[in-house]
Legacy VTK file of the C-alpha trace (Angstrom):
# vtk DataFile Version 3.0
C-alpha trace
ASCII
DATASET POLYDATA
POINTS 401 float
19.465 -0.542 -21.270
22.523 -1.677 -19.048
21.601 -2.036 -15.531
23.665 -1.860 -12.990
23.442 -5.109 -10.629
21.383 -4.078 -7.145
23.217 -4.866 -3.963
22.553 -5.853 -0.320
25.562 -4.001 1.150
23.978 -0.738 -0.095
21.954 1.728 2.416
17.985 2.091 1.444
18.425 5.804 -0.156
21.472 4.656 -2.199
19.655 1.612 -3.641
16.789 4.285 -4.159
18.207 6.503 -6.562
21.261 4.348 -8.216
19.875 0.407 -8.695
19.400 -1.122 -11.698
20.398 2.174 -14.067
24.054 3.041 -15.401
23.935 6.706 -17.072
26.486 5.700 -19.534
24.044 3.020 -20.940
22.156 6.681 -22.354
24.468 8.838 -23.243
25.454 10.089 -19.868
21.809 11.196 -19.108
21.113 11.111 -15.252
17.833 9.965 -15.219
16.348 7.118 -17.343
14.990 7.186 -20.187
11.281 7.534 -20.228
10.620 4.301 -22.883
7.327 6.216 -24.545
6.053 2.859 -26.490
2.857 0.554 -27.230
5.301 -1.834 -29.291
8.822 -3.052 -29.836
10.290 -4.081 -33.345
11.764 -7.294 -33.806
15.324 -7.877 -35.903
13.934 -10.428 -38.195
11.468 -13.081 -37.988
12.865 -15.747 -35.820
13.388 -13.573 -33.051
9.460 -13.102 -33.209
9.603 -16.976 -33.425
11.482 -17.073 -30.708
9.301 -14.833 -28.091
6.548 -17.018 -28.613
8.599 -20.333 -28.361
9.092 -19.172 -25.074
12.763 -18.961 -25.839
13.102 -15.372 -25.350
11.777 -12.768 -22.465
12.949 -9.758 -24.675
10.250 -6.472 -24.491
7.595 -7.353 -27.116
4.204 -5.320 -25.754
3.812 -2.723 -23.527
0.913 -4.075 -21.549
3.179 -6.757 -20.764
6.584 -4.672 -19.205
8.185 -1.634 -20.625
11.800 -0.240 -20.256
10.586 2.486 -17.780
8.365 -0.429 -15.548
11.466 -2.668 -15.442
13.855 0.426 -13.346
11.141 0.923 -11.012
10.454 -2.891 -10.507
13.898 -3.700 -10.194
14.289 -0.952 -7.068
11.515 -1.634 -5.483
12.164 -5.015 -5.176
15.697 -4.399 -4.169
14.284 -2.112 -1.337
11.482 -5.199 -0.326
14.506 -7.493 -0.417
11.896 -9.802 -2.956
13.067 -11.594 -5.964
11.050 -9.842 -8.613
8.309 -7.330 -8.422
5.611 -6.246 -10.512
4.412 -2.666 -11.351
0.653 -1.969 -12.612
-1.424 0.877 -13.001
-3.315 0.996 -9.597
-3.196 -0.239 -6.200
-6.590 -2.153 -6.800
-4.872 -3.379 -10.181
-2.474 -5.015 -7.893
-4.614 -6.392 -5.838
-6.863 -7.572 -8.800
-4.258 -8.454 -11.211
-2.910 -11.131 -8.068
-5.935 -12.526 -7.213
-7.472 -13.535 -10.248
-4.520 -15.048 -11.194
-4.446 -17.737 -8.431
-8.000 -18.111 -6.997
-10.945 -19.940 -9.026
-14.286 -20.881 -8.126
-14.116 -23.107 -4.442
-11.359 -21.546 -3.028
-11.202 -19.596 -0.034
-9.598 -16.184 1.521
-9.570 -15.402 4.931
-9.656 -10.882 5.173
-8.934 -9.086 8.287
-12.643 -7.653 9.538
-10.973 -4.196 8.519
-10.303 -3.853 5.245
-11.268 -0.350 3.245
-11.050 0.444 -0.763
-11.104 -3.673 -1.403
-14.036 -4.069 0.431
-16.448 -4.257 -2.189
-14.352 -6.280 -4.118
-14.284 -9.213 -2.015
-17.728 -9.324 -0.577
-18.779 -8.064 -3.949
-16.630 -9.370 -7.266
-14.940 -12.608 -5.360
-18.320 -14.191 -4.034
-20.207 -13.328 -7.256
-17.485 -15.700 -9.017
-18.018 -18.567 -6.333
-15.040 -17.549 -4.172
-15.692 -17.216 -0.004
-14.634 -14.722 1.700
-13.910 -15.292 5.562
-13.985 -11.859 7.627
-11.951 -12.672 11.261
-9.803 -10.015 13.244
-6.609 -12.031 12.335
-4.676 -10.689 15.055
-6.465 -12.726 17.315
-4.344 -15.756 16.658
-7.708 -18.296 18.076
-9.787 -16.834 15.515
-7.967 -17.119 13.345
-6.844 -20.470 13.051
-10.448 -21.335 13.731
-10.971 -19.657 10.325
-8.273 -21.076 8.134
-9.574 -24.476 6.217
-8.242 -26.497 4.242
-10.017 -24.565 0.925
-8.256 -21.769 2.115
-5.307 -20.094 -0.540
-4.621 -16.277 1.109
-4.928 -14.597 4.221
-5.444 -10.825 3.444
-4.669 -8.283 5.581
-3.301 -4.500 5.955
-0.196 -3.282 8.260
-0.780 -0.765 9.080
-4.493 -0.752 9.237
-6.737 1.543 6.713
-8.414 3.938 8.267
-7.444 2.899 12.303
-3.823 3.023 11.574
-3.587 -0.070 14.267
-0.880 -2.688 13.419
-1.011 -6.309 12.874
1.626 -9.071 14.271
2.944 -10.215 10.296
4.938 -12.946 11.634
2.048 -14.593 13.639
-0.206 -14.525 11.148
2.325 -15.657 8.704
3.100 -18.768 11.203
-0.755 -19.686 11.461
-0.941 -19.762 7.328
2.077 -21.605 6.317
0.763 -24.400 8.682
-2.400 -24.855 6.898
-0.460 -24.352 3.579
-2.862 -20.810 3.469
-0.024 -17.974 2.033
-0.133 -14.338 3.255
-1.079 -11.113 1.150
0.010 -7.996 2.941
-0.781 -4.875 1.571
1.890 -2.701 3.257
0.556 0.760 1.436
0.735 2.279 5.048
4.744 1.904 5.963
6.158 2.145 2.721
9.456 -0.115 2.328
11.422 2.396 4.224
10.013 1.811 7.141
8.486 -2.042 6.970
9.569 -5.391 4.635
6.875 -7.608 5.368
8.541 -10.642 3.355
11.427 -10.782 6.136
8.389 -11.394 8.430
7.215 -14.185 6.666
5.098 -12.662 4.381
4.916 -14.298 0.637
3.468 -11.556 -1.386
3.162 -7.637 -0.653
0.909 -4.958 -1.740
1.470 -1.693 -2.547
-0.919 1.755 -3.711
2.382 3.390 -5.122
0.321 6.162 -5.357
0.133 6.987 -2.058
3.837 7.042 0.000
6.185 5.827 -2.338
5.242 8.120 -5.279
4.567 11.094 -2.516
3.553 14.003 -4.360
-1.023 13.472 -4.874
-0.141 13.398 -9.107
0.307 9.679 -10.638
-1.513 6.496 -9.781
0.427 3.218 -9.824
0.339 -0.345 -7.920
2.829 -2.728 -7.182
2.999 -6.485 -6.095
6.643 -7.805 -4.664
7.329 -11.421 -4.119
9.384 -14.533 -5.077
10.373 -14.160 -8.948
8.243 -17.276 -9.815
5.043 -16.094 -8.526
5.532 -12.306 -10.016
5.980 -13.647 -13.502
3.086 -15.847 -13.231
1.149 -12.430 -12.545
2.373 -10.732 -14.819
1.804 -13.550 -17.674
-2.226 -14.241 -16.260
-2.815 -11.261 -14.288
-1.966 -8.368 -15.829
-1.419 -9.805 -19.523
-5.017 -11.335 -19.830
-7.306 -11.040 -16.712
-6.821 -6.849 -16.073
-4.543 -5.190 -18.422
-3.924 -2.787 -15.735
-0.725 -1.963 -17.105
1.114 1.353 -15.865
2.206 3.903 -18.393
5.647 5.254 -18.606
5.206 8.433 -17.705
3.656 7.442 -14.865
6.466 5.443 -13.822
9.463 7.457 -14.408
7.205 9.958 -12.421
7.158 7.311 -9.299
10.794 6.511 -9.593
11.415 10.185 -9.340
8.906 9.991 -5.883
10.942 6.675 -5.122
14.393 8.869 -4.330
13.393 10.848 -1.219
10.893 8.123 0.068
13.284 7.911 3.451
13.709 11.692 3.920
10.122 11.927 3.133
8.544 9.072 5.648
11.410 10.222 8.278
9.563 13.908 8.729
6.193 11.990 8.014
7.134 10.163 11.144
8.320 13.224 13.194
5.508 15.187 11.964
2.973 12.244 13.018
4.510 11.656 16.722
4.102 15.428 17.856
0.717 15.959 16.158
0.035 12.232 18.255
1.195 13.424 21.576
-0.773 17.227 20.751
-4.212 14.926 19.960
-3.811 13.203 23.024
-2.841 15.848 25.672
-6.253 17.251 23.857
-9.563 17.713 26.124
-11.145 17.223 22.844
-10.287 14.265 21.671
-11.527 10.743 23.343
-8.652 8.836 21.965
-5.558 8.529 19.391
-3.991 5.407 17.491
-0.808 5.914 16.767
1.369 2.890 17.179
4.852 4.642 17.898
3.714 6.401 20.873
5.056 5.045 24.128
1.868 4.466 25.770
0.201 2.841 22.701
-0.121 -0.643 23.804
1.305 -1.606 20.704
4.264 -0.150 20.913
5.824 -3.208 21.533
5.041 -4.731 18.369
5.481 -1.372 16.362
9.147 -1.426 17.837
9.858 -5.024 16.351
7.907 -4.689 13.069
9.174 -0.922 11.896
12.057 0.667 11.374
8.932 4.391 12.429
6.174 5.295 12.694
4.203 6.735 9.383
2.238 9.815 8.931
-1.161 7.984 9.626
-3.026 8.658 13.144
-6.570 7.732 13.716
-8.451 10.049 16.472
-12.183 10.310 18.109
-13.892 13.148 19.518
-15.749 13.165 22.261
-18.305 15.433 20.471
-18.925 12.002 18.496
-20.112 11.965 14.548
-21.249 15.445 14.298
-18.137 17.050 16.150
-16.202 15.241 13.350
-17.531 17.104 11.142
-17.383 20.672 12.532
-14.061 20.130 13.332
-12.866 19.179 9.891
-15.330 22.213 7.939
-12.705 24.582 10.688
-9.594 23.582 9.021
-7.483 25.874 6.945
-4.377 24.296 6.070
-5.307 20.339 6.323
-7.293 19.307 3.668
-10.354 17.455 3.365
-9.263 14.308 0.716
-9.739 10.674 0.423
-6.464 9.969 -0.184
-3.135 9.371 1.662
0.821 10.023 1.705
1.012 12.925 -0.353
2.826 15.937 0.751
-0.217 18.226 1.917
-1.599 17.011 5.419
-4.929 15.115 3.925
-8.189 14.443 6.313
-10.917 12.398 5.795
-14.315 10.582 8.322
-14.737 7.051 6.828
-18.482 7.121 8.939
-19.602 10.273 7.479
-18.612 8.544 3.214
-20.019 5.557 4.263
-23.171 6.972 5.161
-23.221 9.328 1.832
-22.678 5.767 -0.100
-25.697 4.234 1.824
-28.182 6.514 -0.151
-26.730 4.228 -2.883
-25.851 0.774 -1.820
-28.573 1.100 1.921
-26.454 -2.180 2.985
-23.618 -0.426 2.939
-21.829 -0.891 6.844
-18.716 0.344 8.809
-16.146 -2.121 8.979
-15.757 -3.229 12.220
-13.149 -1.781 14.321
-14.302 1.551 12.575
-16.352 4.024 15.069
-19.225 6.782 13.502
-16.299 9.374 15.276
-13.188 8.199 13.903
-11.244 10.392 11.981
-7.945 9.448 9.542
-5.212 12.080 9.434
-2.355 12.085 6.851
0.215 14.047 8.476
1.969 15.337 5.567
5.642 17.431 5.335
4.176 21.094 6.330
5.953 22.761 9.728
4.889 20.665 12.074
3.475 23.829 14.511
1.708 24.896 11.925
-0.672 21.782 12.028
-0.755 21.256 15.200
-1.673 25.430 15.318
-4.728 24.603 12.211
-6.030 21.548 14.778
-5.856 23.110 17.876
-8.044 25.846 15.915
-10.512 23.161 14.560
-10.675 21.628 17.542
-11.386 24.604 19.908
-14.985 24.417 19.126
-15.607 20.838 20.647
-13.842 21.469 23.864
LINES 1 402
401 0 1 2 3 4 5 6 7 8 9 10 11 12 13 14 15 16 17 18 19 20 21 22 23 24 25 26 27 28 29 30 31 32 33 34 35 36 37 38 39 40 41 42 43 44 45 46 47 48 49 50 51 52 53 54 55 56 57 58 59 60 61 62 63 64 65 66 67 68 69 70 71 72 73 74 75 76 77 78 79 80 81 82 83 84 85 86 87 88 89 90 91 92 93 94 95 96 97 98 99 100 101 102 103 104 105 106 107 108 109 110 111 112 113 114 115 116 117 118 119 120 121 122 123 124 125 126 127 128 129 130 131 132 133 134 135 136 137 138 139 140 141 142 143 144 145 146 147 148 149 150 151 152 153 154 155 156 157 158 159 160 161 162 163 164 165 166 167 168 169 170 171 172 173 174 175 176 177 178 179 180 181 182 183 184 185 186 187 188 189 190 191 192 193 194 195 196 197 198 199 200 201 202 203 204 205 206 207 208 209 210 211 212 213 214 215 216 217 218 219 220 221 222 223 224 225 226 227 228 229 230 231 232 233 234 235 236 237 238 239 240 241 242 243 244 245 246 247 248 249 250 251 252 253 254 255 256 257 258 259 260 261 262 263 264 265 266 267 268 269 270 271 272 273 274 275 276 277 278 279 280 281 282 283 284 285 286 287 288 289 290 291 292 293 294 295 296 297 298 299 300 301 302 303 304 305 306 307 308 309 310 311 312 313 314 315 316 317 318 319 320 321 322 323 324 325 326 327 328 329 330 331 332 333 334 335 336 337 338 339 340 341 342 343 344 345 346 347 348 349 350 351 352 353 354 355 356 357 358 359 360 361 362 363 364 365 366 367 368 369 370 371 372 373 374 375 376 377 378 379 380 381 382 383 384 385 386 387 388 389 390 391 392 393 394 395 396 397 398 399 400
């Protein structure tokens, strides 16, 4: 497939829809070929020979790369400004498929005391194979370098936050791990590349749940991890090849590419949609209080001004009806919907206390991540009319007044 070279001098939305795919390269067709294949033939025998001589990076087996993979990896690392990026079949698969491919028993990673779905895999998975896991509040810079040792290979943290939707300095923390030779994991699920490139910040590798903002649309999973080329193909050659197999199918690509075109449209009214329902939550004699960075009063607006291009669709809110107002309020709504996901289209709502205490009758040591109240409720904001949200919440909320 002929690929048309990426560019810096082209705008976000342009590079979203054009890099890395001439139509002419299949006959004319607009959109690329979805490459439906487990395995690729080889002309003869030596260029078999020549794959596994290491001579050759030609497509051999799909849980390795595929046609389809290679568009979307090539755009979003154009859009990340990264050398190379790597596309898997989950957001944990990303975070999986990168970790096990650099940390072994001894070695250290310092986690942000908030942390959500990867919880249990790093108190969990990485300590049961002799790997310690620090939990600090990394944005407090003290504590942080009080945590960092010389064992230590990654600081891990989100930006935004999942579920507060709070922001963390990426250029601080990145200063405090590059001086104790620590590198920085940032899953940047949250802002999306339209609205946040994390390796500009300092950054070295980035995390993304494609599933959630960039594909858009609540049907396809998919995972990606962005970085310098070297350290993606060492990933993808230990990581994905070996240690998950968490490759991505085609379909499931070509469907995130499609997502990919009208992610800056898409986080734009996210954005707009987010600020009003903000500033409607806040006014509210309801609600105790609102996170969302990119309001003027937050007291990180500062920092979401310098770090952001906008604000994203996520706002965290309390009641002052506490744990059980939570949940009244949510059984009210008619148009939001209850979900445990994020970024789609459709406004999605969701109580992290109230699912952590349903998991207790499971795992009883099961806790709240600090930073994360019993009240505290995560809004997606999604693309509906904006009045009509704010309408379904004012509703909801009338109750708990």
């Amino acid at each position: 497939m002929k690929s048309i070279p990426t560019s810096k001098a082209r705008g976000f939305s342009t590079k979203a829809i054009h890099d890395g795919y001439d139509p002419q390269s299949s006959h004319g067709s607009l959109n690329a070929p979805v490459y439906m294949t487990s395995t690729y033939a080889f002309e003869d025998a030596a260029a078999a020979e020549a794959v596994f001589a290491g001579e050759s990076d030609r497509y051999v087996y799909g849980r390795q790369h595929n046609p389809t993979q290679a568009l979307l990896e090539t755009r979003i690392a154009s859009l990340e400004g990264a050398g190379a990026a790597l596309v898997v079949g989950s957001g944990m698969a990303a975070i999986t498929s990168t970790l096990w491919t650099f940390l072994q028993s001894g070695d250290e990673i310092v986690c942000h005391h908030t942390i959500y779905s990867t919880a249990s895999m790093f108190f969990g998975e990485l300590v049961r194979f002799g790997i310690s896991v620090r939990k600090v509040d990394v944005s407090n810079t003290l504590e942080l370098q009080q945590a960092v040792s010389s064992k230590t290979k990654f600081i891990y943290f989100e930006s935004p936050v999942n579920p507060t939707g709070e922001l963390i300095d990426i250029a601080r923390v990145a200063s405090v791990a590059h001086a104790s030779d620590a590198k920085v994991i940032i899953d940047s699920t949250f802002a999306s590349p339209a609205l946040q490139t994390p390796l500009k910040l300092g950054a070295d590798i980035v995390i993304h749940s494609l599933t959630k903002y960039i594909n858009g649309h609540g049907d396809v999973l998919g995972g990606a991890v962005v970085g310098d080329a070297d350290t993606i193909a060492e990933i993808r050659a230990a990581g994905l090849r070996y240690m998950t197999g968490g490759v991505i199918s085609p379909m499931s690509a070509f469907l995130i590419l499609r997502g990919l075109k009208t992610l800056k449209v898409r986080m734009r009214q996210h954005g707009d949609n987010a600020l009003e329902v903000a500033e409607m939550l806040t006014a509210h004699p309801a609600v105790k209080s609102v996170c969302y960075p990119f309001l003027p009063r937050s007291p990180q607006y500062e920092l979401a001004q310098q770090q952001m291009s906008a604000g994203t669709g996520i706002i965290s809110f309390e009641l002052k009806s506490g744990y059980e107002g939570a949940r009244r309020m949510m059984n009210r709504l008619e148009i939001i919907t209850c979900a445990l996901s994020l970024g789609d289209t459709e406004s999605l709502i969701t109580h992290p206390a109230a699912l952590i205490e349903a998991r207790k009758k499971i795992k009883p040591e099961t806790q709240l991540a600090r930073g994360v109240s019993r009240e505290m409720i995560r809004l997606s904001v999604g693309l509906e009319d904006v009045q009509d949200l704010i309408a379904d919440l004012e509703q909801a909320l009338q109750g708990e007044q």
